[in-house]
PDB file of N, CA, C and O in Angstrom, chain B, residues numbered from 101:
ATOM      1  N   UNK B 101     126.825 118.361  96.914  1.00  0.00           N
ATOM      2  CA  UNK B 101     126.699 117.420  95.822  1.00  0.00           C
ATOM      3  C   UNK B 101     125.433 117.727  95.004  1.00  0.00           C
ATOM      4  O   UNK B 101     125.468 117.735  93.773  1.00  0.00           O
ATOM      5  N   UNK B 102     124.327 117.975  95.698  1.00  0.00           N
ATOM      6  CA  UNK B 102     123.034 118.504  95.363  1.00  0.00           C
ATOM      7  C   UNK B 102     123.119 119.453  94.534  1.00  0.00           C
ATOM      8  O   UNK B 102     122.642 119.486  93.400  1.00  0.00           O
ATOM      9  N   UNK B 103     123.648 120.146  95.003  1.00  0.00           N
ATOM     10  CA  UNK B 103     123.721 122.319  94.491  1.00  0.00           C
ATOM     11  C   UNK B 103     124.372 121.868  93.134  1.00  0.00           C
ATOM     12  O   UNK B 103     123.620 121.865  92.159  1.00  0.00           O
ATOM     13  N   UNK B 104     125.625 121.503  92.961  1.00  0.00           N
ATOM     14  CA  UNK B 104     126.643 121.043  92.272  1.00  0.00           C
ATOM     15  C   UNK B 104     126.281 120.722  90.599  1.00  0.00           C
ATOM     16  O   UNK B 104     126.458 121.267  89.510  1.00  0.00           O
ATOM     17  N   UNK B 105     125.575 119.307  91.228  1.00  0.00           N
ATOM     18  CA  UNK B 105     124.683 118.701  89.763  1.00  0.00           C
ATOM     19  C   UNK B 105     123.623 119.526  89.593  1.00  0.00           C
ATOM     20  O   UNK B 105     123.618 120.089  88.497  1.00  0.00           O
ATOM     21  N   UNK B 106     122.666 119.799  90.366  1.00  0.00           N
ATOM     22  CA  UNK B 106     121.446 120.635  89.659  1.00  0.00           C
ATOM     23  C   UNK B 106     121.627 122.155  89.207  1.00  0.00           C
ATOM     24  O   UNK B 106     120.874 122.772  88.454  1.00  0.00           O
ATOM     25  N   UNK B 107     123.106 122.758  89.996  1.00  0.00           N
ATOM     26  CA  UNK B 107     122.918 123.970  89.250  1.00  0.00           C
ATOM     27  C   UNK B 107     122.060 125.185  90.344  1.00  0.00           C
ATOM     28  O   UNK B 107     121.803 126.327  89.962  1.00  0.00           O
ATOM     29  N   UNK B 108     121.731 124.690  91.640  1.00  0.00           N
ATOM     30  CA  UNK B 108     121.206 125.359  92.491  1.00  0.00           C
ATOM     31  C   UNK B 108     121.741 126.184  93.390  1.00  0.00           C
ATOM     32  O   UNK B 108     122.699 126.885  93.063  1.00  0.00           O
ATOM     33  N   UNK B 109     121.231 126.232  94.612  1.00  0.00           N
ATOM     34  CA  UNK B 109     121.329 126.997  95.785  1.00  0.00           C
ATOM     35  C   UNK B 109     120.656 126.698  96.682  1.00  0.00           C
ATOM     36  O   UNK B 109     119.652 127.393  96.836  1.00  0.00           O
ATOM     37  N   UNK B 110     120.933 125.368  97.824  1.00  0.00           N
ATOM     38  CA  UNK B 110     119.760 125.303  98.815  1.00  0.00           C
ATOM     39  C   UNK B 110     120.390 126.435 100.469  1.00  0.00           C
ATOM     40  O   UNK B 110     121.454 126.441 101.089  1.00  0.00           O
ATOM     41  N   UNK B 111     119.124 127.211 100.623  1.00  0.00           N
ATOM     42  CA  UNK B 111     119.289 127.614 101.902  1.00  0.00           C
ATOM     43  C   UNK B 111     118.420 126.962 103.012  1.00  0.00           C
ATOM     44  O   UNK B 111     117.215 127.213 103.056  1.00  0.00           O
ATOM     45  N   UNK B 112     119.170 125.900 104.157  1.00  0.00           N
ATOM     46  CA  UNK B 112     118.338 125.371 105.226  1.00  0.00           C
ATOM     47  C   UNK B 112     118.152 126.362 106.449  1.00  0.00           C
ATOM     48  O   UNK B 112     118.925 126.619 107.372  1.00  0.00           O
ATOM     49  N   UNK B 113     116.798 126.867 106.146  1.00  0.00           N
ATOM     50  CA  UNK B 113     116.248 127.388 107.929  1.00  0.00           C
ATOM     51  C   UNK B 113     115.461 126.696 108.445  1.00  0.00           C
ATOM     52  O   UNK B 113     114.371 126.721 107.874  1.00  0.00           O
ATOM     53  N   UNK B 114     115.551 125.696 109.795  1.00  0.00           N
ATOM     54  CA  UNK B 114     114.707 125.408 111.111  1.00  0.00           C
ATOM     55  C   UNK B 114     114.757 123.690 110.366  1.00  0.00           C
ATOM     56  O   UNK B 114     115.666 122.868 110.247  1.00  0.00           O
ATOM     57  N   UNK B 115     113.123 123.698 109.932  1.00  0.00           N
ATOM     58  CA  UNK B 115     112.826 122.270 108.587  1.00  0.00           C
ATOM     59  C   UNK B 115     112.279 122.525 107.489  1.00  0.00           C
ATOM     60  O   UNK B 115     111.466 121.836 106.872  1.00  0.00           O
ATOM     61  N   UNK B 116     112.880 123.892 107.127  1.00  0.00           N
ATOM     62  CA  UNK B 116     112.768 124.348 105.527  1.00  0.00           C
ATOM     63  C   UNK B 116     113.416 124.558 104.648  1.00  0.00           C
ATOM     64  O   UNK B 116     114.355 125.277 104.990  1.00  0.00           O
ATOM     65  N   UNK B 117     113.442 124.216 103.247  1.00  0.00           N
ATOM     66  CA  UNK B 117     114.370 124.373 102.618  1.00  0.00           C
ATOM     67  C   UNK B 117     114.327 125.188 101.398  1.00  0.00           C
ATOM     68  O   UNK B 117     113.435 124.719 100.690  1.00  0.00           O
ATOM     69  N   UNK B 118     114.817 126.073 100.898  1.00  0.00           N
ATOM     70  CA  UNK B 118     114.536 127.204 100.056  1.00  0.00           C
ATOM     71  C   UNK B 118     115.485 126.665  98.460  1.00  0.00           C
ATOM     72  O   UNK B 118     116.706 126.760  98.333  1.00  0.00           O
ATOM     73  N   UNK B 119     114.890 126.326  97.807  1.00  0.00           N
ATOM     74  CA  UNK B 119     116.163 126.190  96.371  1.00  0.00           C
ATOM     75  C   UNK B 119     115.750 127.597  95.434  1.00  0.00           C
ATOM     76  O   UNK B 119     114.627 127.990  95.118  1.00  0.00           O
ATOM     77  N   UNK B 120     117.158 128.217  95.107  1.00  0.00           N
ATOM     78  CA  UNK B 120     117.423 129.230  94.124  1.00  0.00           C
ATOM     79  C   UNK B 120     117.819 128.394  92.611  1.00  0.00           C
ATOM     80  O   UNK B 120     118.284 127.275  92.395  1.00  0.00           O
ATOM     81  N   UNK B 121     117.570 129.050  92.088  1.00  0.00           N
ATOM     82  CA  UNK B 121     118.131 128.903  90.762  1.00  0.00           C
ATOM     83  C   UNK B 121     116.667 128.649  89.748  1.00  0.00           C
ATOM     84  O   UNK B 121     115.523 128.500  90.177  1.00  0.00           O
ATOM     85  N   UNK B 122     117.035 128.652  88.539  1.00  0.00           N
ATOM     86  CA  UNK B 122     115.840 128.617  87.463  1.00  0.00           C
ATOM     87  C   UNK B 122     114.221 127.918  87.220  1.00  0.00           C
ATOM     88  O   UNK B 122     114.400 126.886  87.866  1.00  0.00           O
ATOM     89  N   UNK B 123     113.177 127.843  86.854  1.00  0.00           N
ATOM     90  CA  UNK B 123     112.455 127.092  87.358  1.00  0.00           C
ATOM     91  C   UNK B 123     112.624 126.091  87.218  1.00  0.00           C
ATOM     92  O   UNK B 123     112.154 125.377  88.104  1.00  0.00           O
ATOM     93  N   UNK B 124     113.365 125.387  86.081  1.00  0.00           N
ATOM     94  CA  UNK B 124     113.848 123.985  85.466  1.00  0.00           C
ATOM     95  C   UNK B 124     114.369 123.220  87.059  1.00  0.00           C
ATOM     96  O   UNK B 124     113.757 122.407  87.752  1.00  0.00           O
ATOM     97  N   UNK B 125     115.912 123.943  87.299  1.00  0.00           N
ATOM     98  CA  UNK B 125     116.393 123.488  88.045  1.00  0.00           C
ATOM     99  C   UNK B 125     116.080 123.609  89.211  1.00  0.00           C
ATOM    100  O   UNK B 125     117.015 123.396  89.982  1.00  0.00           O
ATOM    101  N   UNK B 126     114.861 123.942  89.803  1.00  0.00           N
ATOM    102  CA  UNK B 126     114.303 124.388  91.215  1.00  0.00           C
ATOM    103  C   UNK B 126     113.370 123.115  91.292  1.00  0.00           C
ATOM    104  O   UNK B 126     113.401 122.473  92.342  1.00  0.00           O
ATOM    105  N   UNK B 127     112.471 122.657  90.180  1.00  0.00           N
ATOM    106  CA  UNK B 127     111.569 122.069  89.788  1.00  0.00           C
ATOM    107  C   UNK B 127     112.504 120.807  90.091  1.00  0.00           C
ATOM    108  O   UNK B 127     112.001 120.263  91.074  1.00  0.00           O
ATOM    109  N   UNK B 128     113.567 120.143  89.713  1.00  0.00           N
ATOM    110  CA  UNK B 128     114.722 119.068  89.837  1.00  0.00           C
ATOM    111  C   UNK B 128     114.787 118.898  91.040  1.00  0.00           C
ATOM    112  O   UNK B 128     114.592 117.865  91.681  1.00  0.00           O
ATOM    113  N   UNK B 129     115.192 120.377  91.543  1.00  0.00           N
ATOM    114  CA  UNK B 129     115.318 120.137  92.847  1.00  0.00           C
ATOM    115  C   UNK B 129     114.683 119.498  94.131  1.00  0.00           C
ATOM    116  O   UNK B 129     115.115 118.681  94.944  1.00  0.00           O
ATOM    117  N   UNK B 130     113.207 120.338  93.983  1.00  0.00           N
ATOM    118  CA  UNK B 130     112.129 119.460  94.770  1.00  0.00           C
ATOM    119  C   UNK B 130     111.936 118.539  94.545  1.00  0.00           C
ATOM    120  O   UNK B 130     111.284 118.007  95.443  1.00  0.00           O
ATOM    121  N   UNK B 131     112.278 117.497  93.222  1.00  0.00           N
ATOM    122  CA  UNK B 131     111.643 116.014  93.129  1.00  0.00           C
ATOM    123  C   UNK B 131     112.863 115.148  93.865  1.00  0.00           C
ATOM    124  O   UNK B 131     112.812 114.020  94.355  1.00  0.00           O
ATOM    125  N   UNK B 132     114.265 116.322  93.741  1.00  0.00           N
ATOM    126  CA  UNK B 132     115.285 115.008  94.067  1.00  0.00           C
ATOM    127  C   UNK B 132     114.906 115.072  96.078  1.00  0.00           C
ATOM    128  O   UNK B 132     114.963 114.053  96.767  1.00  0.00           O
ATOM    129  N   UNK B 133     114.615 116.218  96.548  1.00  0.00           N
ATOM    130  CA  UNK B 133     114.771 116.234  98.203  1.00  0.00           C
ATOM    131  C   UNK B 133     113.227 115.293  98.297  1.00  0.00           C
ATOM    132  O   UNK B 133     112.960 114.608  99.284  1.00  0.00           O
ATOM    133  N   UNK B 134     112.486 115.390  97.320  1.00  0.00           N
ATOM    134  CA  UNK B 134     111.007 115.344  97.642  1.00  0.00           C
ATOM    135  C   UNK B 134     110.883 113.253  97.940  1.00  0.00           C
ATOM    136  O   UNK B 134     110.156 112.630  98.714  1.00  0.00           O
ATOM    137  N   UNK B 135     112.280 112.580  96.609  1.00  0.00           N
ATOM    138  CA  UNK B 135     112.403 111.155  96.231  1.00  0.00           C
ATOM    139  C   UNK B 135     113.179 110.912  97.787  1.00  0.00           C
ATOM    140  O   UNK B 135     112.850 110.071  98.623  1.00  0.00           O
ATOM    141  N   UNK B 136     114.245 111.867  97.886  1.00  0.00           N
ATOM    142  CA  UNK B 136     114.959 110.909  99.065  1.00  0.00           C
ATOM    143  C   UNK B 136     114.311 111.269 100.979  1.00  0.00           C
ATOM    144  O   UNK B 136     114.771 110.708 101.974  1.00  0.00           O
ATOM    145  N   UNK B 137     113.159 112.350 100.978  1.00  0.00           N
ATOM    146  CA  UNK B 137     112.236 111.894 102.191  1.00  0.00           C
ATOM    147  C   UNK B 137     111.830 111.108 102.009  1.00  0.00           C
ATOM    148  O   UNK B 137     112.164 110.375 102.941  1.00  0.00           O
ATOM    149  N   UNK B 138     110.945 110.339 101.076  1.00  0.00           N
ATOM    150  CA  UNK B 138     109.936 109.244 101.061  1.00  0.00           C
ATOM    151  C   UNK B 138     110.813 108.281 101.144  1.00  0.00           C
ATOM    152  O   UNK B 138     110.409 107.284 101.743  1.00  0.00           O
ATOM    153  N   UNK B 139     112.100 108.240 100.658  1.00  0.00           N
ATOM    154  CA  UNK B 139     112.563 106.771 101.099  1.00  0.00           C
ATOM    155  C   UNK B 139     113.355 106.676 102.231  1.00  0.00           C
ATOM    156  O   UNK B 139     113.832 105.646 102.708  1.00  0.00           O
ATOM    157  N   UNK B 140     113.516 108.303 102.802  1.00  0.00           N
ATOM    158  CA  UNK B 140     114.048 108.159 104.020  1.00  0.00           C
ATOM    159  C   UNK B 140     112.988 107.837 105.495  1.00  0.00           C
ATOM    160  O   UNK B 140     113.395 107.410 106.575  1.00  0.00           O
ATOM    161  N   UNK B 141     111.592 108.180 105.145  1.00  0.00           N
ATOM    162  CA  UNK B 141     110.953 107.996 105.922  1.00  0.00           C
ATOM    163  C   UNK B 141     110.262 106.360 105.530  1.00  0.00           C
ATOM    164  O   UNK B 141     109.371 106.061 106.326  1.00  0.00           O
ATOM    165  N   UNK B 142     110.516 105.361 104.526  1.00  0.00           N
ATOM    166  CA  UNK B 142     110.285 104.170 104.325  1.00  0.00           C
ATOM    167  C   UNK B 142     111.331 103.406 105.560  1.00  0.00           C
ATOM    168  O   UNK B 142     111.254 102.178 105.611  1.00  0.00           O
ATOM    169  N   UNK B 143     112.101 103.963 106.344  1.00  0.00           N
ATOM    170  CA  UNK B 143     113.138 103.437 107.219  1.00  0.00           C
ATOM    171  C   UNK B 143     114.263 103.293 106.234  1.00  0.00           C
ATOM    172  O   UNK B 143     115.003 102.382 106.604  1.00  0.00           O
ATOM    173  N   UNK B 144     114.689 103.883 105.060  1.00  0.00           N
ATOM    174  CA  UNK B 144     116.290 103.801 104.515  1.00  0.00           C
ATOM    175  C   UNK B 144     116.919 104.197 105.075  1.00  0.00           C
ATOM    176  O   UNK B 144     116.553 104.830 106.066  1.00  0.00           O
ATOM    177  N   UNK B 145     118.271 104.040 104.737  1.00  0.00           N
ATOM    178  CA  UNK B 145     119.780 104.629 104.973  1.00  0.00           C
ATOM    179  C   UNK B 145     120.250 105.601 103.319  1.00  0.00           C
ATOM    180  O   UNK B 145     120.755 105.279 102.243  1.00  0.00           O
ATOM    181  N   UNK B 146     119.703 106.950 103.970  1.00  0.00           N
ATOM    182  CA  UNK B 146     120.225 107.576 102.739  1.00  0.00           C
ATOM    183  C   UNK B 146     121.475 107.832 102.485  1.00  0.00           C
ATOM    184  O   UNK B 146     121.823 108.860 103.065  1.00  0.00           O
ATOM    185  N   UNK B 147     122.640 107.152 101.623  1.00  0.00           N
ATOM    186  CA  UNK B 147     123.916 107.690 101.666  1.00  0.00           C
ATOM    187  C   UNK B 147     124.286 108.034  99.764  1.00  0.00           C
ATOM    188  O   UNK B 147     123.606 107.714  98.789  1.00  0.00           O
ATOM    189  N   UNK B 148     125.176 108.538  99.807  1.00  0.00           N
ATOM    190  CA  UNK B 148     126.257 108.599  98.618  1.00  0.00           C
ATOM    191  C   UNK B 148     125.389 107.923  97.386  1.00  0.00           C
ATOM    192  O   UNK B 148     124.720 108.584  96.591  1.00  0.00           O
ATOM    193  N   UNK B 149     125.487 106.855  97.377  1.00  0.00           N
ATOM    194  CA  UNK B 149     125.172 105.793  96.258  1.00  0.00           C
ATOM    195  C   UNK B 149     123.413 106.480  95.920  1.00  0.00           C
ATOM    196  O   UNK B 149     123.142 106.701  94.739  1.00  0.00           O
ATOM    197  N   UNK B 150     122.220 106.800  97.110  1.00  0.00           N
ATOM    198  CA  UNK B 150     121.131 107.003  96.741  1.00  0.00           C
ATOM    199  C   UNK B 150     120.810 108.345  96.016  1.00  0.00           C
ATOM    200  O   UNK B 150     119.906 108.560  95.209  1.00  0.00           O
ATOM    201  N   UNK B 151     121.959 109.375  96.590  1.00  0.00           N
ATOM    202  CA  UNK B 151     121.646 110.888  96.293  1.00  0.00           C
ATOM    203  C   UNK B 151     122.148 110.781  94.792  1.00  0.00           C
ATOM    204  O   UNK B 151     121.349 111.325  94.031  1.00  0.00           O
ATOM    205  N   UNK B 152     123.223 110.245  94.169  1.00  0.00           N
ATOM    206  CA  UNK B 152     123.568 109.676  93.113  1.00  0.00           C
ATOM    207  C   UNK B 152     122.421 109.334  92.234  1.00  0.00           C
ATOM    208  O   UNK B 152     122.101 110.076  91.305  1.00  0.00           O
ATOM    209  N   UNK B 153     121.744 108.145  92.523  1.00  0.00           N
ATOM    210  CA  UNK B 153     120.868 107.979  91.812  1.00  0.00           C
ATOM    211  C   UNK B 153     119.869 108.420  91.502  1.00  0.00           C
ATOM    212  O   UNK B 153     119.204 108.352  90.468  1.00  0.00           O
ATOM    213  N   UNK B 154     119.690 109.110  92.838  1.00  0.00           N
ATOM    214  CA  UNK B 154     117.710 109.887  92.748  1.00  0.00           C
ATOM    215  C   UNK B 154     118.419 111.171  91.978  1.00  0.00           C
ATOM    216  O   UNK B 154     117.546 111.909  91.522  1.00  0.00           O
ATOM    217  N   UNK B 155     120.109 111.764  91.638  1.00  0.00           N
ATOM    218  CA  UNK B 155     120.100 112.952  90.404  1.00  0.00           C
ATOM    219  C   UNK B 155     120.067 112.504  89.545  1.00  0.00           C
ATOM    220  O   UNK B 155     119.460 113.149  88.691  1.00  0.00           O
ATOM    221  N   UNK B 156     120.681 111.049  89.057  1.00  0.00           N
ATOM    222  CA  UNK B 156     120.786 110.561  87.569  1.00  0.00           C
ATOM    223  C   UNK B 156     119.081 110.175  87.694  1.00  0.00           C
ATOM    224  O   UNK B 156     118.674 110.571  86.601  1.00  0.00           O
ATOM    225  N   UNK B 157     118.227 109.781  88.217  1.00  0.00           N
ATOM    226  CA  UNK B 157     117.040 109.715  87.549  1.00  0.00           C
ATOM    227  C   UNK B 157     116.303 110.546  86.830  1.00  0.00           C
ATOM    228  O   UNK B 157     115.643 110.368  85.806  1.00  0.00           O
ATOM    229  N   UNK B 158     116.608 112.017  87.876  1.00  0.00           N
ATOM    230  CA  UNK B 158     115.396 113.156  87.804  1.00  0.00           C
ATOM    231  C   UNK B 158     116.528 114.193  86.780  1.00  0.00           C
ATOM    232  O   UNK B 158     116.133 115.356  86.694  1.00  0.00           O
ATOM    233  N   UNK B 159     117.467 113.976  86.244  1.00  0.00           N
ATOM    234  CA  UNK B 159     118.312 114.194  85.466  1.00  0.00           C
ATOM    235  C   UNK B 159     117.748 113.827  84.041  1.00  0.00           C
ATOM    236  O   UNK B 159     117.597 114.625  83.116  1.00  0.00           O
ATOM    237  N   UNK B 160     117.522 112.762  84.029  1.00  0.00           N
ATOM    238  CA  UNK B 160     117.238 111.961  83.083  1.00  0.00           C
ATOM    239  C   UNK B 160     115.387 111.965  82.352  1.00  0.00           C
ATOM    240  O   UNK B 160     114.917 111.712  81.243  1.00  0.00           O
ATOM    241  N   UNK B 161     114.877 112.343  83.522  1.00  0.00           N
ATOM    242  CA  UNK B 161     113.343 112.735  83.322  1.00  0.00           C
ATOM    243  C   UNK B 161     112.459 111.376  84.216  1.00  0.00           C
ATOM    244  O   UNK B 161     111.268 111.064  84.238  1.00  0.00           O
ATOM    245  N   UNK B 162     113.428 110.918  84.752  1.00  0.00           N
ATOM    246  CA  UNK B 162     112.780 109.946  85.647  1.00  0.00           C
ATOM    247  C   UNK B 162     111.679 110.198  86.975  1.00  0.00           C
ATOM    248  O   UNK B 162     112.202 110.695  87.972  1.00  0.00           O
ATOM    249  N   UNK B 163     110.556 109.964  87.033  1.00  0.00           N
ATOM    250  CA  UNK B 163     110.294 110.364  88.277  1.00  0.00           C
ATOM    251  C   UNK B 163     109.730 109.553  89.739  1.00  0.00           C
ATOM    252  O   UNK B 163     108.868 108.679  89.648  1.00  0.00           O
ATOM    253  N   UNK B 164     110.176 109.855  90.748  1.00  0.00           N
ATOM    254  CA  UNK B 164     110.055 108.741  91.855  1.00  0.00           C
ATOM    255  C   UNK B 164     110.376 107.306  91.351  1.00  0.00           C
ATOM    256  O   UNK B 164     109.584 106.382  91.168  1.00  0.00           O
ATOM    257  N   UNK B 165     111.948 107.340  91.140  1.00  0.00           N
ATOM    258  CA  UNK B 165     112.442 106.077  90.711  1.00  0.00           C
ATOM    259  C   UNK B 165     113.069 105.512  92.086  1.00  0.00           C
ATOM    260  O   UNK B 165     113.085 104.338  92.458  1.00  0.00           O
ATOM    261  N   UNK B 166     113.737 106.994  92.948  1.00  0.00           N
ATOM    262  CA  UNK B 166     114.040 106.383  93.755  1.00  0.00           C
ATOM    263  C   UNK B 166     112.941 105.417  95.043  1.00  0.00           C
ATOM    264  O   UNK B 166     113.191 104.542  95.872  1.00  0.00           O
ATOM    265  N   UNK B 167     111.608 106.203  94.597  1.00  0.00           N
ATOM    266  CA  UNK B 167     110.507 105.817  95.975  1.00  0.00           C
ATOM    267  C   UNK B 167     110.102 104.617  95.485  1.00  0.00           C
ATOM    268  O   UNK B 167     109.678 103.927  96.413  1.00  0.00           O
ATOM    269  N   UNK B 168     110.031 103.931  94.188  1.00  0.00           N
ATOM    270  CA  UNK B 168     109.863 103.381  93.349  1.00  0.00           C
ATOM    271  C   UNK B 168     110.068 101.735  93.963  1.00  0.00           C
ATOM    272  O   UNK B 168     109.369 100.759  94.236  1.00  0.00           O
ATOM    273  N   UNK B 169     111.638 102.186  93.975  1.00  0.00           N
ATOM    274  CA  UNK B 169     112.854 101.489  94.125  1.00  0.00           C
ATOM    275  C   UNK B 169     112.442 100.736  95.260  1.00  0.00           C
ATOM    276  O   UNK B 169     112.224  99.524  95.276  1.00  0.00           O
ATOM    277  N   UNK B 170     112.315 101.832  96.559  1.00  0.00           N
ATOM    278  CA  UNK B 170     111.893 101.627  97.965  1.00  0.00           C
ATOM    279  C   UNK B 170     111.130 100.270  98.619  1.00  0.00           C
ATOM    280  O   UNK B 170     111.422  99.533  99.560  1.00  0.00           O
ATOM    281  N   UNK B 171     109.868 100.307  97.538  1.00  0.00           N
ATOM    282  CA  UNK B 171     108.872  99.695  97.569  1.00  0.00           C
ATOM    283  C   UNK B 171     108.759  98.203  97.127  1.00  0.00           C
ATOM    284  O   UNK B 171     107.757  97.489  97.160  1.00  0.00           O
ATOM    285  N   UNK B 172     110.211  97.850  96.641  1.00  0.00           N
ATOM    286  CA  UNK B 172     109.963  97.100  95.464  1.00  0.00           C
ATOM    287  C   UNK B 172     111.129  95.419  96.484  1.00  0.00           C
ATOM    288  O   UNK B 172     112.343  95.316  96.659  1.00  0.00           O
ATOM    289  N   UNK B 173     110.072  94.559  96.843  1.00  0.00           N
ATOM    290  CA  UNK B 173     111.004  93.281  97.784  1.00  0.00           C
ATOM    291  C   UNK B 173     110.663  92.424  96.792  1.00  0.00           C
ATOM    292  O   UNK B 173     109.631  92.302  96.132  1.00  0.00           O
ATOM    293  N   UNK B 174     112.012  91.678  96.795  1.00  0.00           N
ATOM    294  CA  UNK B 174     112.607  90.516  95.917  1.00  0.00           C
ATOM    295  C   UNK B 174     111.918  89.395  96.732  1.00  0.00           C
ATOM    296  O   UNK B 174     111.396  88.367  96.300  1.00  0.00           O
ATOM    297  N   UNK B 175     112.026  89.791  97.905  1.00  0.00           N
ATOM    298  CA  UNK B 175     111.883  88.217  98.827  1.00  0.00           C
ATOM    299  C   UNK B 175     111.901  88.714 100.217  1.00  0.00           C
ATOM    300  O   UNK B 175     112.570  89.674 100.598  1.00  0.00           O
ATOM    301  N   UNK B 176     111.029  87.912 101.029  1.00  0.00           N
ATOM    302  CA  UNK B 176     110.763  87.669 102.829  1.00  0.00           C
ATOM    303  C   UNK B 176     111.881  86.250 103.227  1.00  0.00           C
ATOM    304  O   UNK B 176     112.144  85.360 102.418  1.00  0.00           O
ATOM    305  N   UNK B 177     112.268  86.304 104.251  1.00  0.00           N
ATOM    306  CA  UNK B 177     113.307  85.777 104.783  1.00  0.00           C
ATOM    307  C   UNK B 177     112.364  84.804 105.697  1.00  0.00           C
ATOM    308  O   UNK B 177     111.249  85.159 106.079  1.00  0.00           O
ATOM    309  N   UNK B 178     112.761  83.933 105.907  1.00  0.00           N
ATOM    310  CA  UNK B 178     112.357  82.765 106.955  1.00  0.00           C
ATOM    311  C   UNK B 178     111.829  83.733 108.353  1.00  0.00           C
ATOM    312  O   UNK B 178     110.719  83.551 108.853  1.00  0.00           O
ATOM    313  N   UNK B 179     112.897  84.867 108.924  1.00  0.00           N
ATOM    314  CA  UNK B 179     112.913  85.291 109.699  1.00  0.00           C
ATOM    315  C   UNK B 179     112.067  86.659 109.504  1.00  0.00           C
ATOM    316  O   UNK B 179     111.769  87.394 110.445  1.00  0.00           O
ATOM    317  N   UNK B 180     111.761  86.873 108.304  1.00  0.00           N
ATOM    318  CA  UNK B 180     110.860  88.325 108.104  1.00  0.00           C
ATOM    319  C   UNK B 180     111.163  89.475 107.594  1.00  0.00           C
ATOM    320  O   UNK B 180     110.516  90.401 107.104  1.00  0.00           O
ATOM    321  N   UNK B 181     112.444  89.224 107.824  1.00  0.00           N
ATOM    322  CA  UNK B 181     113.522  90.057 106.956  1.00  0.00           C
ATOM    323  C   UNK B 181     113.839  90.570 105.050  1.00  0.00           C
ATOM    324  O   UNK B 181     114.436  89.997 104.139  1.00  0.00           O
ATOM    325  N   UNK B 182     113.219  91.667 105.120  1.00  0.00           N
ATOM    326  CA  UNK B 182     112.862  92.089 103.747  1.00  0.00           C
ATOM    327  C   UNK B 182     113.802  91.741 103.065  1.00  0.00           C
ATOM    328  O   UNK B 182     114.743  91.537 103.833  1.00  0.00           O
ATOM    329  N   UNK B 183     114.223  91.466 101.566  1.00  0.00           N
ATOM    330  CA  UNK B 183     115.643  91.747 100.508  1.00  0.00           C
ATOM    331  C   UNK B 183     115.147  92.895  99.855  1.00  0.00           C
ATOM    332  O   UNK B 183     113.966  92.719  99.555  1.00  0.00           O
ATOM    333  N   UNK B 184     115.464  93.716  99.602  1.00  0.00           N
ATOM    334  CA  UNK B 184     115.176  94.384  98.566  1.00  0.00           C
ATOM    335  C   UNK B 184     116.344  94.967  97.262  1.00  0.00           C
ATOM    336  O   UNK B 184     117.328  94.256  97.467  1.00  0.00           O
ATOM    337  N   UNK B 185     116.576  95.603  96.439  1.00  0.00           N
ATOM    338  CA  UNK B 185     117.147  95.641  95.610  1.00  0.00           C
ATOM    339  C   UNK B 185     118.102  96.986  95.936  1.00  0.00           C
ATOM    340  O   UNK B 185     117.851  98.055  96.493  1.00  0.00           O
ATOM    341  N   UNK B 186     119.721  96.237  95.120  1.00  0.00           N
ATOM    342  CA  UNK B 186     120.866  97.101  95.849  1.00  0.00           C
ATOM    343  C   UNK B 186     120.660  98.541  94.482  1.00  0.00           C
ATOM    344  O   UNK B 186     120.062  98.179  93.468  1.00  0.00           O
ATOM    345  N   UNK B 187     121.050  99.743  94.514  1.00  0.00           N
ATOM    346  CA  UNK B 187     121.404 100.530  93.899  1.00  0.00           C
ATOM    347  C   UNK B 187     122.478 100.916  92.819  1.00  0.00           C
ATOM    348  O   UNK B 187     122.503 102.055  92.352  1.00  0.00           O
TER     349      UNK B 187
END
């Protein structure tokens, strides 16, 4: 889905990741893997709907919209329980 929209080539060895393609689209590349660690290591669930958005951002010239996003609670729950905002 990655390769697809940006126009790339990722090769995974071990916990590295190599992107081919132009500097434009290499440059895309690292912000989109670079947006969905930080919100994967915020404790998210990265699926479908996020990889989606973190390309239409950095597509668009957006940057760390998705980590952005992450950070951002509507409301604490009686019980402690974050809300935060759907995608």
């Amino acid at each position: 889905m990655i390769e697809q929209s940006l126009g790339i080539r990722v090769v995974a060895r071990g916990e590295e990741l190599t992107l081919i393609g132009t500097p434009e689209q290499v440059e895309q590349g690292e912000e989109v893997f670079s947006q969905l660690f930080e919100y994967y290591k915020s404790g998210n669930h990265i699926g479908r709907h996020e990889i989606n958005y973190v390309l239409r951002s950095v597509k668009s010239g957006v940057k760390q919209a998705l980590t952005n996003l992450a950070k951002d609670v509507v409301l604490v729950t009686a019980r402690g329980k974050q809300v935060k905002p759907k995608l």
